[in-house]
N, C-alpha and C positions, 0 to 999 in steps of 0.2 A: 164772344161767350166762351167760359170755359168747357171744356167737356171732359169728364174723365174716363180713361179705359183701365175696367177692373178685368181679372182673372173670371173667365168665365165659368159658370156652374159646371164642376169636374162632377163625370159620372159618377154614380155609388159606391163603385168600387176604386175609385181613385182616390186618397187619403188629400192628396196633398201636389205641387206642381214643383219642378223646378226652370228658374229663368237661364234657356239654355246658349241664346242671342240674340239682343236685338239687334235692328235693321234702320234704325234711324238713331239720331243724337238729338240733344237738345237745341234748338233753331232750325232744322229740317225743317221741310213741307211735307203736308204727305196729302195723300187722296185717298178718299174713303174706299173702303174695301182694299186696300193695300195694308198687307203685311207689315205688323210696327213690331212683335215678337215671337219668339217660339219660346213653350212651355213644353218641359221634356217631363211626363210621367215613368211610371215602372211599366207603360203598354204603350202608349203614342206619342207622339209631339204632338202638340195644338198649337196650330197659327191663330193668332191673336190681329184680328184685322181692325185698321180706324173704323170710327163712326161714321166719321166727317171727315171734309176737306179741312184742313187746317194747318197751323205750324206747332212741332214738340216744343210746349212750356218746360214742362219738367217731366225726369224717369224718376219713378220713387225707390228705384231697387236698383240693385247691379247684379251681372251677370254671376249665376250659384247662387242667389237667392233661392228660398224655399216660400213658395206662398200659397196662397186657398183662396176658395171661391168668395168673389165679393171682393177683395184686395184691392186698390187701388196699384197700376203697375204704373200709368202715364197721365201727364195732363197735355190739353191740345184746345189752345186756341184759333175756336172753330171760324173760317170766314178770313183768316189773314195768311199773305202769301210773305214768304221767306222774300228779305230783301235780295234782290241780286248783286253780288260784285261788282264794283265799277271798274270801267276798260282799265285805269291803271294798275285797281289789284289786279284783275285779271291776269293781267304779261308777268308775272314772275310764275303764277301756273303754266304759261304755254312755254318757255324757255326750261322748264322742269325737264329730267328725265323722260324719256320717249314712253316708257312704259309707267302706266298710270295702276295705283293701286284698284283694287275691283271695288264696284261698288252691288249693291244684291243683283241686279236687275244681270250684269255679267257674271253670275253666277251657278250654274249647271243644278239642279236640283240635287246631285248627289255630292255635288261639292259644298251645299247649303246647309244637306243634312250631317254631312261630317263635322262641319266648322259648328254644328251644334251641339253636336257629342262630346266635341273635344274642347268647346269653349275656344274657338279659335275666334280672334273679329277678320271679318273678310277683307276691311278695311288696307288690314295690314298686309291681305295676301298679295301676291303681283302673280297675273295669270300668264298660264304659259301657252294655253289653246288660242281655237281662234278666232282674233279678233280681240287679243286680250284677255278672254275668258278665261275662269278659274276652273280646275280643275280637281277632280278627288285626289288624285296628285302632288296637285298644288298644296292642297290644305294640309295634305300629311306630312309633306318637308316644313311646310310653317310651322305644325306640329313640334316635328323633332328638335328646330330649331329654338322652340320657347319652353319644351319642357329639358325641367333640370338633369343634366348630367353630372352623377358621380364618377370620377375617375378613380379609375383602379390602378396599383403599383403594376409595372411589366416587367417580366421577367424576360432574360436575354432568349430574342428568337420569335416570343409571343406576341408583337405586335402589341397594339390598344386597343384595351377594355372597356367598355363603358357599357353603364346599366343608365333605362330610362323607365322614369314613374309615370302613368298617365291614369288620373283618375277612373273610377271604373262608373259608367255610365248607368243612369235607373235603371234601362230596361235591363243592360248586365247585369247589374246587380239581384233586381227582383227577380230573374232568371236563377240567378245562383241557392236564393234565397228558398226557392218552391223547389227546384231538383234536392236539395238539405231538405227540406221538408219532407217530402215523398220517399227520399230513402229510410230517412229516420220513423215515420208516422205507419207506410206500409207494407205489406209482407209481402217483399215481392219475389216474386220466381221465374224465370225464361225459360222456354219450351222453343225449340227449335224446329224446322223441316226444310226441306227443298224441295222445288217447281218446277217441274221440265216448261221452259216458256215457249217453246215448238209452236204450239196449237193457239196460242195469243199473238205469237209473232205471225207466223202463217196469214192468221186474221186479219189484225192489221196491214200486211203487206199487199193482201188483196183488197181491201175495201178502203185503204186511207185514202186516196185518191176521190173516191167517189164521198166518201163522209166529208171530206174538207169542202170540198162544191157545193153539197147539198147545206152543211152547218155553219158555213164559213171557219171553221175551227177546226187545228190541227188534231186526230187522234191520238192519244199517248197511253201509256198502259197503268196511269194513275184511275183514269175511268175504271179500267178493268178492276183492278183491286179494290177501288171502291165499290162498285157492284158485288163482287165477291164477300168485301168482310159486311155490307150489309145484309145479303144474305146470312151471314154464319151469325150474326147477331142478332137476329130474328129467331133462331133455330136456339139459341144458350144467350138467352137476352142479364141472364148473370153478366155479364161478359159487357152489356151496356149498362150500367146499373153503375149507381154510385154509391157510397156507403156516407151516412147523417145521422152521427151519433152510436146509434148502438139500431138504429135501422137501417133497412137496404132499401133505396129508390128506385125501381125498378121504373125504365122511360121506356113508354109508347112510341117513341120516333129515333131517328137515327140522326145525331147532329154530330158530322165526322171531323175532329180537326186535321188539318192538310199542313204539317209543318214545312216552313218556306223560310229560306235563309234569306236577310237582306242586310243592309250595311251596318246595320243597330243591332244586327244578332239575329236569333232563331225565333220565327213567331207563328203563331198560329192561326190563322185565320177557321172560321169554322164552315162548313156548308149545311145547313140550315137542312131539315128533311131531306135527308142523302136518300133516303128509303121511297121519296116520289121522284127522281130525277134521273133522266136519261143520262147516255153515256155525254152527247151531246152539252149537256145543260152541267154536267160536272167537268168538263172540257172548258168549257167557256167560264164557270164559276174558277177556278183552278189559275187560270190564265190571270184572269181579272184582277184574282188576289196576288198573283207574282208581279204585274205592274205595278201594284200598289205600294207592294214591299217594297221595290227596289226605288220608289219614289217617296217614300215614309209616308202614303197617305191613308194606310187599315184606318180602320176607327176600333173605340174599343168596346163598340158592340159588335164590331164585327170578328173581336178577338174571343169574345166573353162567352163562356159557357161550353158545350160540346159533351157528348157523352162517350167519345170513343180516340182516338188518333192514330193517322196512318203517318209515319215518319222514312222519309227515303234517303238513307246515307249513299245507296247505291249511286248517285249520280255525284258524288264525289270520291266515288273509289275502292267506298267500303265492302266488304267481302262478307264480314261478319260482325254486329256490335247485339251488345244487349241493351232496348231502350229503356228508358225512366220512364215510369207512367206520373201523366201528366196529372194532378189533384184536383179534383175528388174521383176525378173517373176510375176504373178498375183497371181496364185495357191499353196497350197500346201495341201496334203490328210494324215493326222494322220492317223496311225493305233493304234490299241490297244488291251487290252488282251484279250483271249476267254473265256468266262466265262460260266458257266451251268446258264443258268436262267429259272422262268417261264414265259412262254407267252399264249398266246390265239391263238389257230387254229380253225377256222370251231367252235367257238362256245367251245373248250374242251382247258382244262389248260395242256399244256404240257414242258415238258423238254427239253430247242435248246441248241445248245454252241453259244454264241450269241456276236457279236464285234460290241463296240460302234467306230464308225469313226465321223472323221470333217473336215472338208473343212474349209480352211481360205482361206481368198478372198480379193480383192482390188478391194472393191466397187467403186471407180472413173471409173475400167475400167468392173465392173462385176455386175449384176444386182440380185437382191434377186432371182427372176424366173430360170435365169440361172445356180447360184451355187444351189438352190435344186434340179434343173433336172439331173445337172451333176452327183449331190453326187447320188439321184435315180437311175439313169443308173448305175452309179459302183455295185449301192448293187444286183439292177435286175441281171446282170449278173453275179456277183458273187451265187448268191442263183440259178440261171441256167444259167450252162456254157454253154448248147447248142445255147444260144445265141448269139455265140460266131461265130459256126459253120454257124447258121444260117441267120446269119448278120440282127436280128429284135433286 
C-alpha cells in the first residue's frame, strides 16, 4: 500500500519550510518513526519521520526546495522490505576502500545538523572519529571542498587567494532580516552602568556547593540577573511592554528570552513566567535550553514570544557591545565580561571584578528616567541580593 509523507502543519508563524537533507534515497527501507528528512525554517529544523515500515517509492522534491504544509515530500511502499544484495554483488563492496562513506545512523547530531545547513549529503562525507563517525569537522572540509572557489591573480610574495560563497541559511537569514527591522522600525538608545559582582560571586562561592546537591543544578549568575531584571520590570513595567500599532501592551507576566548561541546561530529560547521561578527552576530551564541548541532540538514555541531578553556576550569575551532589541519587545539587558578593575570606595582605590551592562530601549515607548532606573535597580540588587529577600 502506498503511503505518502507530507510536510507537516508548520506553526503560524512559519510561512513556509525548506528541504534541508534527506536521509534516505529511493529503494531504501526505512522504519516507522525514523527520520526520512529535515525541513529547515527561519526558527527550527523539523524532522519529518515515516509512518510506516516500508521502502522509498519516490522523493518528490530535492534538496533547497521550498514547500508548505500538506506537500507531498515522499511516497513509501508500506509492508515491503528492500531487496538485499546477493553475496556476489556483495564482494566488490567488501574489497572497497577501508573507509566507508557515512551513512546517518554514523552521524554525530552536530555533524547532522551542519550537513543540514550547508546542504552537504552525508553520503559523500568519509568520517574521521570513531569508529568511522562523521564529524562537524568532517562536514565542513566536505563543505569547503564542494563549494565554488574563485581564484584570485597573486602578486609576487602574496601567496593564494581564494574567496568561498556558501549560502546563507533560513535561520541566518531571518536573523539578519529582524535585526534590519528593529534598527529601522525602533528608536533605540543604550544606557550604560557597571556592577561590582563581589556580593554575587561571594554568594555563589559559598552556597554552590550545597545548591547543586540540593537541585541537582549547577548555580551560575544568569539566575541572578534574571531575578534582578524581573524585579526592575515589575517596578517600570514600560520596560516589559511591547508596542501594537499606535498602542502599548502593557504584560502582567515576565517571559524572559535567554539568548544562547548554537551551530545554526543566535536563538532564543524563552522562560515562560520568569516572575514565578526560583533561582533553581531558571538554572535547570537555562540548561535545558543550551542542550537543546547545541543538538537543534528548541521548538518554535519554545522560541516564540517573550516580553523582555537577557543577551550575555560576556562569556565570549566581550567587554562592551550595544544590544538590538529583539521585535516587538522594548528591552533588552547586555551582559558582559567580569573583569578586575580599579574603583574608588569610601575615598580608597580598590580592586572589584566589575561588569559593564546596557540596556537598549525603544524610546517611542521608554523614557531616559525609566531605562536608567530600571538599569539601576538590576545593578542595586545585584551588588545586594538581599534585596531580593527583602523586597526594597
Amino acid at each position: 500500500m502506498a503511503i505518502e509523507i507530507k510536510v507537516p502543519m508548520l506553526p503560524e508563524s512559519v510561512a513556509d519550510a525548506t528541504i534541508s537533507a534527506w536521509h534516505k534515497k529511493v529503494g531504501d527501507s526505512i522504519k516507522r518513526d525514523e527520520n526520512l528528512v529535515d525541513l529547515e525554517t527561519d526558527k527550527v529544523v523539523l524532522e519529518v519521520p515515516a509512518i510506516e515500515d516500508g521502502v522509498i517509492t519516490a522523493i518528490h522534491f530535492p534538496v533547497g526546495s521550498i514547500v508548505n504544509s500538506g506537500q507531498v515530500l515522499a511516497t513509501i511502499e508500506a509492508g515491503v522490505v528492500a531487496a538485499a544484495p546477493s553475496a556476489e554483488a556483495a564482494k566488490p563492496a567488501a574489497q572497497a576502500a577501508p573507509v566507508q562513506a557515512a551513512t546517518l545512523s554514523e552521524a554525530g547530531p552536530s555533524a547532522r545538523r551542519a550537513a543540514a545547513e550547508q546542504g552537504v549529503d552525508l553520503s559523500a562525507v568519509t568520517g574521521s572519529g570513531r569508529d568511522g563517525r562523521v564529524t562537524k569537522d568532517d562536514v565542513i572540509k566536505q563543505t569547503q571542498k564542494q563549494a565554488p572557489v574563485t581564484p584570485a591573480v597573486s602578486t609576487s610574495g602574496t601567496g593564494n587567494r581564494t574567496e568561498q560563497r556558501v549560502p546563507m541559511s533560513r535561520l541566518r537569514a531571518r536573523i539578519a532580516e529582524r535585526l534590519v527591522e528593529s534598527q529601522q522600525t525602533a528608536a533605540i538608545l543604550t544606557t550604560f552602568n557597571e556592577i561590582n559582582m563581589s556580593p554575587v560571586m561571594e554568594l555563589r562561592k559559598k552556597y554552590k556547593d550545597a545548591f547543586e546537591k540540593r537541585h541537582n543544578v549547577r548555580l551560575g549568575f544568569m539566575s541572578f540577573f534574571t531575578k534582578a531584571v524581573v524585579e526592575a520590570l515589575k517596578r517600570f513595567p514600560a520596560v516589559n511592554a511591547s508596542l501594537d500599532g499606535t498602542d502599548i501592551l502593557y504584560h502582567g507576566y515576565c517571559d524572559i528570552g535567554i539568548a544562547v548561541s548554537s551551530p545554526r546561530g543566535l536563538v532564543v529560547p524563552i522562560l515562560r513566567n520568569a516572575e514565578s521561578m526560583s533561582l533553581a527552576d531558571i538554572e535547570r530551564a537555562i540548561a535545558a535550553y543550551g542542550e537543546k541548541a547545541k543538538e537543534g532540538k528548541l521548538t518554535v514555541e519554545e522560541m516564540t514570544g517573550g516580553t523582555f531578553t537577557i543577551s550575555n556576550g560576556g562569556v565570549f569575551g566581550s567587554l562592551l557591545s550595544t544590544p538590538i532589541i529583539n521585535p516587538p519587545q522594548s528591552g533588552i539587558l547586555g551582559m558582559h565580561k567580569i573583569e578586575e578593575r580599579a574603583v574608588v570606595e569610601n575615598g580608597q582605590i580598590v580592586i572589584r571584578p566589575m561588569m559593564y551592562v546596557a540596556l537598549s530601549y525603544d524610546h517611542r515607548m521608554i523614557d531616559g528616567k525609566e531605562s536608567v532606573s530600571f538599569l539601576v535597580t538590576v545593578k542595586e540588587i545585584l551588588e545586594d541580593p538581599a534585596r531580593l529577600i527583602l523586597d526594597v
